[in-house]
PADRENKE-493121 format. One line per 4 residues: their letters; for each residue x, y, z of C-alpha. Coordinates in pm, whole numbers, plus 50000, padded with zeros to 5 digits. Layout:
a) X Y Z ~ ...;
END
This chain:
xxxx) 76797 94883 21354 ~ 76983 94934 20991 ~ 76922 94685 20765 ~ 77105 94426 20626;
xxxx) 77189 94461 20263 ~ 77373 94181 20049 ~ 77444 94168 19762 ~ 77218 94085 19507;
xxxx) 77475 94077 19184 ~ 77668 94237 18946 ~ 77658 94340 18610 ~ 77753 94084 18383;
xxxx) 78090 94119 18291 ~ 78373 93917 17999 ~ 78731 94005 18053 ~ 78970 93966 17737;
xxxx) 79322 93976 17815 ~ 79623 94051 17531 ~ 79885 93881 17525 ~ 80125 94185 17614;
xxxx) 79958 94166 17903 ~ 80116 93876 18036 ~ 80402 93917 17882 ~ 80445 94262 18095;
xxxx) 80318 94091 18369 ~ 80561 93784 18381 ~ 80825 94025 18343 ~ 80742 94237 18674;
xxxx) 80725 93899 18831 ~ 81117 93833 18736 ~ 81221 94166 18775 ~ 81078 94187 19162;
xxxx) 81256 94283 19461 ~ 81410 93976 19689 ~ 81157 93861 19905 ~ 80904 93980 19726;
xxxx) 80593 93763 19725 ~ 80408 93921 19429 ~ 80332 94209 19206 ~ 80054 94426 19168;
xxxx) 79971 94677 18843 ~ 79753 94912 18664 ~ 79561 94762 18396 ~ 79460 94976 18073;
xxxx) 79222 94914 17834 ~ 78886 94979 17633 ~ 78518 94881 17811 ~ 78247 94841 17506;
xxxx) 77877 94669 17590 ~ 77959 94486 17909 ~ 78309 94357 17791 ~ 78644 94476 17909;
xxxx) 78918 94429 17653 ~ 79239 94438 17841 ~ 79561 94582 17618 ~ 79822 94712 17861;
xxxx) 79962 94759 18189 ~ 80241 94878 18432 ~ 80375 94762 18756 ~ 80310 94950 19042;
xxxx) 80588 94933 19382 ~ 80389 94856 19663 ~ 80445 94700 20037 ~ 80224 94495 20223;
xxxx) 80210 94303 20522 ~ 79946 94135 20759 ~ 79920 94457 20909 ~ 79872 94720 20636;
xxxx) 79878 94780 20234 ~ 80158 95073 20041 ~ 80077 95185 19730 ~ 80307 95403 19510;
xxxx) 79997 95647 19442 ~ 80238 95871 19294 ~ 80429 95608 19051 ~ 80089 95493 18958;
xxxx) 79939 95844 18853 ~ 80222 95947 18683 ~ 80246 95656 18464 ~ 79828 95689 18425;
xxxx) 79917 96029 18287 ~ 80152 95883 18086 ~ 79961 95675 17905 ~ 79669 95926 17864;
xxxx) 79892 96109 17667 ~ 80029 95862 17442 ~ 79685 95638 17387 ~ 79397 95829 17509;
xxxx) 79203 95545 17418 ~ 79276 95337 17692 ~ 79198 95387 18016 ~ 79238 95242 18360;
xxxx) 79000 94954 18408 ~ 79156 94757 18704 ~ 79442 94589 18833 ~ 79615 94269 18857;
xxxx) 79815 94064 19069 ~ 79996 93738 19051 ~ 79918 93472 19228 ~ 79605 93208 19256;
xxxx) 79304 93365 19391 ~ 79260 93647 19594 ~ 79395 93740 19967 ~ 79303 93947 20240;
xxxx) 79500 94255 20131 ~ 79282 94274 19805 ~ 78980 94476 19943 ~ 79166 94754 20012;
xxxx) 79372 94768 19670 ~ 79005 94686 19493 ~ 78888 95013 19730 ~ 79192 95219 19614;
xxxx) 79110 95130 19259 ~ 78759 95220 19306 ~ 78840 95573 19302 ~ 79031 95553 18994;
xxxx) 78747 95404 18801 ~ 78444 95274 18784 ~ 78386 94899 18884 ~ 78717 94787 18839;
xxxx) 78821 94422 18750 ~ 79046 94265 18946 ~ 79312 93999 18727 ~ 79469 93743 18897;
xxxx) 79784 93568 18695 ~ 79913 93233 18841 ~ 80313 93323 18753 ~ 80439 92999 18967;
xxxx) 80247 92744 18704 ~ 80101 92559 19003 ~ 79880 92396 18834 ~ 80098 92322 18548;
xxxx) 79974 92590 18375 ~ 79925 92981 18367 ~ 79632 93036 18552 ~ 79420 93382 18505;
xxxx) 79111 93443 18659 ~ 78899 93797 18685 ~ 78701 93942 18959 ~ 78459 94223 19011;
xxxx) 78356 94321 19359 ~ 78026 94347 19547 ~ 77988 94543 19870 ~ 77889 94418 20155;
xxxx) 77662 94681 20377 ~ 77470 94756 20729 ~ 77303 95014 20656 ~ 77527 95304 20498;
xxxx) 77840 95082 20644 ~ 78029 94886 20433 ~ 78170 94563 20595 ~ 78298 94363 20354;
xxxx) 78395 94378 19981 ~ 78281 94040 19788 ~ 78469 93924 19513 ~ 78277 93773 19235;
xxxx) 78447 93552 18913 ~ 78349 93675 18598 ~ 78451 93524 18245 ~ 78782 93573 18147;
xxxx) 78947 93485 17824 ~ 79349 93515 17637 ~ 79249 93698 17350 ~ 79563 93547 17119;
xxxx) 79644 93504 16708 ~ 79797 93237 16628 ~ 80161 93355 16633 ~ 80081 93495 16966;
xxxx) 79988 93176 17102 ~ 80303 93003 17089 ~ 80414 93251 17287 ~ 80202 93221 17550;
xxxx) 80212 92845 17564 ~ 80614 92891 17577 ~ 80504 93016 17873 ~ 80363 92805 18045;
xxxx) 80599 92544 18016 ~ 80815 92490 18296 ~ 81153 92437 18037 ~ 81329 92743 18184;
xxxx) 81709 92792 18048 ~ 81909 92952 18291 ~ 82077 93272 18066 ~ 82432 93299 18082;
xxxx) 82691 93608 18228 ~ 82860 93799 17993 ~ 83132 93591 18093 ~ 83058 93270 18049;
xxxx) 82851 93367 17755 ~ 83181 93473 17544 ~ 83355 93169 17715 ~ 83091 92947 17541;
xxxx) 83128 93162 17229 ~ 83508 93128 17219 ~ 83500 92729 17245 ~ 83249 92704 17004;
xxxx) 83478 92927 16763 ~ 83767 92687 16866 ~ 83573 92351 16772 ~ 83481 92520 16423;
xxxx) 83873 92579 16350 ~ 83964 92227 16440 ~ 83724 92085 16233 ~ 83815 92304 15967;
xxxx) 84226 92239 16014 ~ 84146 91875 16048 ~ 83928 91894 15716 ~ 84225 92114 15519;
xxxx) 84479 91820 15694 ~ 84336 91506 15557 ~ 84230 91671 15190 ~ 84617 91746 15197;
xxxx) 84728 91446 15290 ~ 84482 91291 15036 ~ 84241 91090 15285 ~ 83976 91280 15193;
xxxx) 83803 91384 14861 ~ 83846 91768 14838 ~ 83478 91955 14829 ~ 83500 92302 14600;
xxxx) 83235 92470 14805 ~ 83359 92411 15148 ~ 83708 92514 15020 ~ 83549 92856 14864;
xxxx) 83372 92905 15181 ~ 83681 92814 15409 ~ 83877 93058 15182 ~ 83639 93340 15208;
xxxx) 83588 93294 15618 ~ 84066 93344 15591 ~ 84033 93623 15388 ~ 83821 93869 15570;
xxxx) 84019 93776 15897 ~ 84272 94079 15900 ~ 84575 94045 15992 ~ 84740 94169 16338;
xxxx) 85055 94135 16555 ~ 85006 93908 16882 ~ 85094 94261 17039 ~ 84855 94420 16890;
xxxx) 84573 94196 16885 ~ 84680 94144 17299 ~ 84629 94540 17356 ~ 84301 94542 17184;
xxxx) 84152 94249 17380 ~ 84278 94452 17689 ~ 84133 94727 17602 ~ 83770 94633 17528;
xxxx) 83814 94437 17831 ~ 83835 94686 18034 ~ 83560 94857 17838 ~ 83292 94630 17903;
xxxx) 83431 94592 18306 ~ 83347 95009 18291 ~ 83020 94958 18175 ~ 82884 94637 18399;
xxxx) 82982 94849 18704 ~ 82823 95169 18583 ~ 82530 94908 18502 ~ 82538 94768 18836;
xxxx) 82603 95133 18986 ~ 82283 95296 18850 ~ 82050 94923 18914 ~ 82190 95018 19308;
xxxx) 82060 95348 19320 ~ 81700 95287 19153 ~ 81674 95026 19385 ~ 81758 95210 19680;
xxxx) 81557 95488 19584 ~ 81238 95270 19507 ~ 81313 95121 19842 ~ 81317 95440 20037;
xxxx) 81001 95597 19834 ~ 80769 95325 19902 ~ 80849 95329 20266 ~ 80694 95669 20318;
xxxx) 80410 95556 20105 ~ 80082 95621 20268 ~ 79870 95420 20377 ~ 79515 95288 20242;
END
């Protein structure tokens, strides 16, 4: 009868994460297809006496279901040659994925990564603040064998640590705030800018209006600047100034639907390459 091997423990292992890290991270998370649950990536960085310093990463398209696991093997080795080329220094020492904890689908990820290096750390980023904060935890995994057979992969926390400065770290605890303003269109953003230009004149006619009209004691430096703002405003026809709002109208209309055309045709190619993705 084979025997039954557990495991009996791993090397002892710190993880330091950068801040770009989550940064890049949180990003993938916002940019992510509808419907997507979460995001998976490379992670890059530097191993040196037992402690893996963490300094970059990339997204990687995947699918997965409770049925089987995609990976963009491609998209992820091309990027990995990428880097190699830019920062030779860093290398692939994991992955990550957002979420709290692990799931079922992460044994055969941590297996695929397995063959890209050597005991790879597995990063998990909480991204939906569920526990009012951003949550990161780091795993290594332990087979699980019966004899030569492996039945299960084991994953084991290890220490994991933000390794911030301090300008960084108002960054990161920005955050994990939940204060989230919602950003504007380009059109309501100029519609904001154009009232807030119109409140500014009125306060300036209504100023000019009452030191005329002597209710007010006149102020030299607000007339200088009020004086300097009229003077570099030049001077056009209501025709004129009427064709050139048309016209870089219909400018930036050109270039939000080219925008919009190219974002349609990465997505439907991403779409279409990770369905014939193979299998792990």
């Amino acid at each position: 009868m084979a025997p039954f091997i557990l495991p009996v423990g791993s090397a002892a292992t710190t993880v330091r994460v950068q801040p770009v890290v989550l940064f890049n991270v949180c990003d993938a998370y916002v940019r992510r297809n509808e419907g997507q649950e979460r995001v998976i990536g490379t992670l890059l960085g530097v191993i040196s006496e037992g402690v893996i310093d963490v300094r970059n990463c990339y997204a990687v398209p995947h699918d997965e279901s409770s049925e089987r696991v995609a990976v963009d093997i491609t998209h992820h080795q091309l990027l990995a040659g990428l880097q190699a080329k830019v920062n030779p220094k860093e290398v692939v020492v994991g992955w990550y994925s957002t979420g709290d904890g692990v799931s079922g689908s992460d044994a055969l990820i941590q297996d695929f990564y397995s063959r890209e290096c050597q005991n790879p750390v597995h990063v998990t980023i909480d991204t939906t603040l569920q526990n009012q904060s951003l949550a990161i935890k780091a795993y290594v995994s332990r087979a699980l064998l019966l004899g030569e057979k492996q039945l299960a992969t084991e994953f084991v926390q290890v220490d994991c640590e933000v390794k911030t400065k301090d300008l960084e770290s108002l960054g990161v605890d920005l955050m994990e705030k939940e204060i989230c303003e919602k950003v504007q269109h380009d059109a309501d953003s100029l519609e904001t800018c154009i009232g807030q230009l119109s409140l500014c004149l009125e306060q300036a006619s209504d100023y000019v209006d009452q030191v005329v009209a002597g209710k007010r004691k006149p102020d030299q430096a607000i007339g200088r600047s009020i004086a300097e703002a009229v003077s570099q405003v030049p001077f056009i026809s209501k025709q004129n100034l009427e064709q050139l709002t048309n016209d870089s109208a219909q400018d930036v209309l050109l270039i939000m639907y080219l925008s919009n055309l190219v974002r349609t045709q990465l997505a439907l190619a991403d779409r279409l390459g990770t369905a014939a993705l193979p299998l792990l």
